[in-house]
N, C-alpha and C positions, 0 to 999 in steps of 0.2 A: 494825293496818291502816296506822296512820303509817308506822310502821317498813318495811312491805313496800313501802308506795308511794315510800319513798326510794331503796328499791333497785332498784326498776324504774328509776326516773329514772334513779338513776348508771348501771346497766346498760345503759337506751337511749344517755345520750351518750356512754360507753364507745364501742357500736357504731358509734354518727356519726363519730364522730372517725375511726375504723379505715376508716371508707370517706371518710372527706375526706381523706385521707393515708395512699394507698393503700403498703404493705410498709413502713412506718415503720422496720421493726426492721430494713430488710436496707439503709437509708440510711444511709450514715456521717455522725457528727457535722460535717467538715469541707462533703461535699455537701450538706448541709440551708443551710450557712450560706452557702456559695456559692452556692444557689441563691435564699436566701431575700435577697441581695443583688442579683439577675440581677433577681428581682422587680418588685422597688422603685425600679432603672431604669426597669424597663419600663412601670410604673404611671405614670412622673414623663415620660420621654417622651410616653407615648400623650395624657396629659391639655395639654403641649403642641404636639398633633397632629401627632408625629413618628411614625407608623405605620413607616413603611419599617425605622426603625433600632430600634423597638419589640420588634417581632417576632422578632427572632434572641434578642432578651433573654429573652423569655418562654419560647421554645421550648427553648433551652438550658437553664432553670430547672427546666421540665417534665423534659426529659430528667435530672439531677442528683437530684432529688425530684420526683415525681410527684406531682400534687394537681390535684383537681377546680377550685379555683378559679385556678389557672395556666392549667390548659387553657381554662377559660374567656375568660381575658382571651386569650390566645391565639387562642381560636375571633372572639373582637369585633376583635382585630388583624389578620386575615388578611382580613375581609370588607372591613374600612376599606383595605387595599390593593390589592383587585380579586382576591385568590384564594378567589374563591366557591366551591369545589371541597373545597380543605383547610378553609375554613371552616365548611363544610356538615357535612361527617367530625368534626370535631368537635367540633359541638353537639351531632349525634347522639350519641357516646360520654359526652359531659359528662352528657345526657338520660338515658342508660341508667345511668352511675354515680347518680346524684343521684336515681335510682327504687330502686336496689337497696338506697340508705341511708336512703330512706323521706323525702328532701327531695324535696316533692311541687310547694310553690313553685316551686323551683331546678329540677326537670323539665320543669314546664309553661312557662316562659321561655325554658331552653335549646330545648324544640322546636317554641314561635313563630318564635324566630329562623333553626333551621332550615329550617323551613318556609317561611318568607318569600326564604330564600336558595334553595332548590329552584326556583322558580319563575323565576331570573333563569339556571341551571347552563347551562352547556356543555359539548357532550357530545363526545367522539372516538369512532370508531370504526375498525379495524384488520381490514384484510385483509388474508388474505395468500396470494398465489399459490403452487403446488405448495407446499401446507402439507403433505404426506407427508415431503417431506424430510428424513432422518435426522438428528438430531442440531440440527436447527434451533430457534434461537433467536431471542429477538425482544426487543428491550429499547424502552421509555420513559426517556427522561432519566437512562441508566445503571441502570433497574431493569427486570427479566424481566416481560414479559407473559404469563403463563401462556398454554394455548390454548383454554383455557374461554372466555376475556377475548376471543379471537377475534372479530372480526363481531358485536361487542358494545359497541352505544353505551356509554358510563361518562363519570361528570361528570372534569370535565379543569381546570384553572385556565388563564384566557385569559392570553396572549403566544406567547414563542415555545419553541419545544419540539422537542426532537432523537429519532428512529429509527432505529434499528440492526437487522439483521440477519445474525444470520453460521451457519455448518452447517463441518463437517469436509469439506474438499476441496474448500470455496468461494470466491470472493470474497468477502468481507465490503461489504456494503450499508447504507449510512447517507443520511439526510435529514433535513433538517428543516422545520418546517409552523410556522404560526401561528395561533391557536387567537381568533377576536372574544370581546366578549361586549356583550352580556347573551344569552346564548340561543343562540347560536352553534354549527352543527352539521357536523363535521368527518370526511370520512373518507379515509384513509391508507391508499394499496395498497402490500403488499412486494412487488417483483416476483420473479421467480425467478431465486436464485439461478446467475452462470456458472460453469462449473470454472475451478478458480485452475491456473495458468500450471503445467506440468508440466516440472521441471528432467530434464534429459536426463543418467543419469550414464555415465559410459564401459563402453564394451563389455568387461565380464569378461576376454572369452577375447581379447583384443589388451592386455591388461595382467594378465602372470601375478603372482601373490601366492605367500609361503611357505606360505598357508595352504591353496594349493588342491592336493590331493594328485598330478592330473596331472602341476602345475611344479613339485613341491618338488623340493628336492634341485639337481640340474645341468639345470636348467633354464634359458635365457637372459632375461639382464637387460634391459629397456627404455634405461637408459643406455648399454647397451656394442653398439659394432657390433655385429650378426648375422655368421653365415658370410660370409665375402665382404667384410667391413666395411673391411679397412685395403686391400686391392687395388683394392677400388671406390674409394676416396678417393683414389688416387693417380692412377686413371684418371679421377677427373672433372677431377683438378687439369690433369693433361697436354691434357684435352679441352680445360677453358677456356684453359690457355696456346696452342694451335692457334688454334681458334677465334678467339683475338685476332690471332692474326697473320696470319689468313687477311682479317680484318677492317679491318687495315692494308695488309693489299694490295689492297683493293677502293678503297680512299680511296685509296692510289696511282692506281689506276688510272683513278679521277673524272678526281684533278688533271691529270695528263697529259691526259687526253682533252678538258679542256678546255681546254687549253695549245695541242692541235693543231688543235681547229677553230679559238682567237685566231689562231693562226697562220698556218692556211690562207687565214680572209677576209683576213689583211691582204696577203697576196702576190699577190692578186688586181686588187689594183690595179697592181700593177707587170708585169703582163702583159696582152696584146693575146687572146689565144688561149690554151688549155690548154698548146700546145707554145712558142709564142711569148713568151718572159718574160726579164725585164731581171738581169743579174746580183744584184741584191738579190731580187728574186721567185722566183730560183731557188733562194735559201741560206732565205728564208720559206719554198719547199716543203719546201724537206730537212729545216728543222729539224719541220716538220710530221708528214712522213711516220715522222721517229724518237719523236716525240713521241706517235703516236696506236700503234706497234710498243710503246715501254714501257707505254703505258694499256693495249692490249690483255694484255699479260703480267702485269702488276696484278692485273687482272680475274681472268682465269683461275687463275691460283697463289694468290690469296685466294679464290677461289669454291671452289676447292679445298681448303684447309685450313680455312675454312669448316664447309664439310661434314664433314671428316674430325672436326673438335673435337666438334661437333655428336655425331655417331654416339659418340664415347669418352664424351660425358658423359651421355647419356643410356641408355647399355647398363653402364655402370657395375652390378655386383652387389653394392649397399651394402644396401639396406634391402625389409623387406617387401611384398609387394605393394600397393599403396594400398588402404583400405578405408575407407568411409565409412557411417555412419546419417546419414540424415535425417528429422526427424522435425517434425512442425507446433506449432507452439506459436501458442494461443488463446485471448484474456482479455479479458475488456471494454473495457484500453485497451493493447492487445499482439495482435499477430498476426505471425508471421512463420516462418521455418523454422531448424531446429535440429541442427548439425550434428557428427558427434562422428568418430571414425577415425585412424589411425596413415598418415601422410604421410611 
């Protein structure tokens, strides 16, 4: 009977162990000991009530090795820093491990203390508008909200906290909220999704490709004139040389015309009557009369080639007919029109 009741006992703490140091065998020697050093920071900070810089110790020690009594200090760390939420989560788990190893103390403490933090949780809640939306997603602080989670108070750790929203063909939707505590009840609407800004690309059939069997082969190139291409270019150039010189003769014809009325008011003082005028009044009209003859000739033989340039550069037969898309573009902070076409 001695004998058997030795080996129940090894047997049981055999078992204790394997659940206080949970996959022991898939922990590398170097991880145990990096982590069994993350520890013993975190033990020597917290009991100098450095919680803030606590907590990354312990959590990182858990993550390296896993053990019920890491989490633990870990669950008393996060309460002492106001995240009543993660601290709740895992007393609960600490609870549940420390039941399955039959540590029935270490059960009934982890889930007073949960308990007692239940009572103070803060909760979020997440709606979300046109939630059919294909392909849409919804994130918490970079992780996915399922859509179970939907419209679904859940305890939250109080501060501040970021939302996302994004779907294929969207604009992607982001905010962020602030969460009180003790008690604090929070709810966040997604609103629906806009369509994201639609790039307009050029019209096919006004830019042939080798690939497209119509243009292959001797088909014309976008770079090189069209039919017509070096004849029309000669005749815009002749146009615009016109055009400027009919444009030169207009400005002739200002100056002079301004020349002749100076010169008409001022021969008017040297005369009594229209017919009645003093040798200098007479040589002010004449030079008058020749001077508003060249304006008027200005005028006309630039109003003239004017028009003639005019007509050569615009009947020019260089390029395609002009053709244009317009099309709307429309986005939360964009609106305007979009235009594409060979000019």
């Amino acid at each position: 009977m001695r004998r058997w009741a030795r080996q129940v006992a090894v047997a049981a703490t055999m078992t204790l162990g394997a659940w206080a140091t949970p996959a022991l065998a898939d922990v590398s020697a170097e991880n145990r000991a990096a982590a069994q050093v993350l520890f013993d920071q975190g033990k020597d900070l917290s009991k100098n009530n450095k919680f803030a810089e606590a907590c990354p110790k312990f959590e990182e020690s858990q993550r390296l090795d896993p053990r019920i009594s890491t989490q633990f200090k870990l669950a008393d760390c996060f309460e002492h820093i106001g995240k009543t939420a993660s601290a709740w989560a895992n007393f609960l788990d600490v609870a549940s491990a420390t039941k399955v190893a039959g540590q029935a103390d270490r059960e009934q403490v982890a889930r007073d203390r949960a308990s007692a933090i239940e009572k103070k949780l803060s909760r979020l809640t997440i709606h979300v508008d046109a939630a059919s939306t294909p392909g849409l997603k919804v994130l918490r602080d970079g992780s996915e909200v399922g859509h179970a989670l939907w419209d679904t108070a859940v305890p939250i750790d109080p501060g501040q906290h970021r939302l996302m929203a994004s779907a294929p063909g969207k604009q992607s939707w982001e905010g962020t909220f602030t969460v009180g505590a003790p008690s604090a009840s929070v709810t966040m609407t997604v609103p629906p999704l806009v369509d994201a800004p639609v790039l307009i690309s050029p019209n096919p059939s006004l830019h042939p490709t080798p690939s497209d069997p119509a243009t292959h082969g001797n088909a014309p190139r976008m770079d090189r004139p069209l039919d017509g291409g070096s004849a029309g270019t000669t005749q815009r150039i002749v146009g615009g040389v016109v055009g400027g010189v009919g444009l030169a003769g207009i400005a002739v014809g200002a100056v002079f015309g301004l020349q002749a009325k100076s010169k008409l008011d001022n021969s008017q003082q040297f005369c009594r009557t229209k017919l009645l005028c003093s040798e200098q009044g007479l040589a002010l009209n004449d030079d008058a009369k020749s001077a508003a003859t060249i304006s008027t000739i200005g005028f006309i033989t630039g109003g003239a080639a004017l028009a003639t340039g005019l007509v050569l550069f615009f009947t020019a037969p260089s390029r395609p007919t002009p053709q244009a898309t317009i099309t709307p573009l429309i986005g939360p902070q964009l609106a305007g029109l979009g235009a594409t076409g060979v000019w």
